[in-house]
C-alpha positions in Angstrom: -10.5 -20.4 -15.1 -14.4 -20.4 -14.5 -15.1 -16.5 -13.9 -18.5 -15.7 -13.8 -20.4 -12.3 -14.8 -21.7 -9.9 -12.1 -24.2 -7.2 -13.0 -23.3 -3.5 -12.7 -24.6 -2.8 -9.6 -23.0 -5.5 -7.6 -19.7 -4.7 -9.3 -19.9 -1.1 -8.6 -21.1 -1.8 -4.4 -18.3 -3.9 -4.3 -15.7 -1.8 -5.1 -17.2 1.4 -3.2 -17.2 -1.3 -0.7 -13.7 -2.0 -0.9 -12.5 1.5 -1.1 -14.1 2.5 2.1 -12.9 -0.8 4.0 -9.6 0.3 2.4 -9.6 3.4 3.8 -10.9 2.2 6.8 -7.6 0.1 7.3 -5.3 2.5 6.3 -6.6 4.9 8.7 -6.9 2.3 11.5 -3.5 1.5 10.8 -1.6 4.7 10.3 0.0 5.0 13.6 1.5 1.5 12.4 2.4 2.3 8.8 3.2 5.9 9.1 6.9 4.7 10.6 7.3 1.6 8.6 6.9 4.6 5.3 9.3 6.8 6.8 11.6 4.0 7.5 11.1 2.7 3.9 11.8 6.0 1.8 14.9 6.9 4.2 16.6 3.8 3.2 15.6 4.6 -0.4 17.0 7.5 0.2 20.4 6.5 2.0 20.7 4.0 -0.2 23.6 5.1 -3.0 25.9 6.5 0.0 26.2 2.7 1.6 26.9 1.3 -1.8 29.2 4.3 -2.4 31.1 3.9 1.5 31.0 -0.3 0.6 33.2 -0.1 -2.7 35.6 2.5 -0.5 
């Protein structure tokens, strides 16, 4: 792999960079993600009582 140096300052604009475009997105997209979550941890969550109701 050829990976080349950056100075600090570049490294350190580019991830302030990267944190605000992140947050940027996830804000921008919360209407969107904020169900997809929800649907996520209740599946986590109902999880044991299918496999429980599948081996009865």
């Amino acid at each position: 792999m050829n990976f080349f140096k950056l100075p600090f300052l570049p490294k350190l604009a580019l991830a302030v960079i990267s944190i605000i475009g992140i947050g940027y997105l996830i804000k921008l997209g919360q209407s969107i993600l904020a169900p997809f979550f929800l649907a996520f941890l209740m599946a986590m969550l109902f999880l044991p009582i299918a496999n429980f109701l599948e081996k009865n």
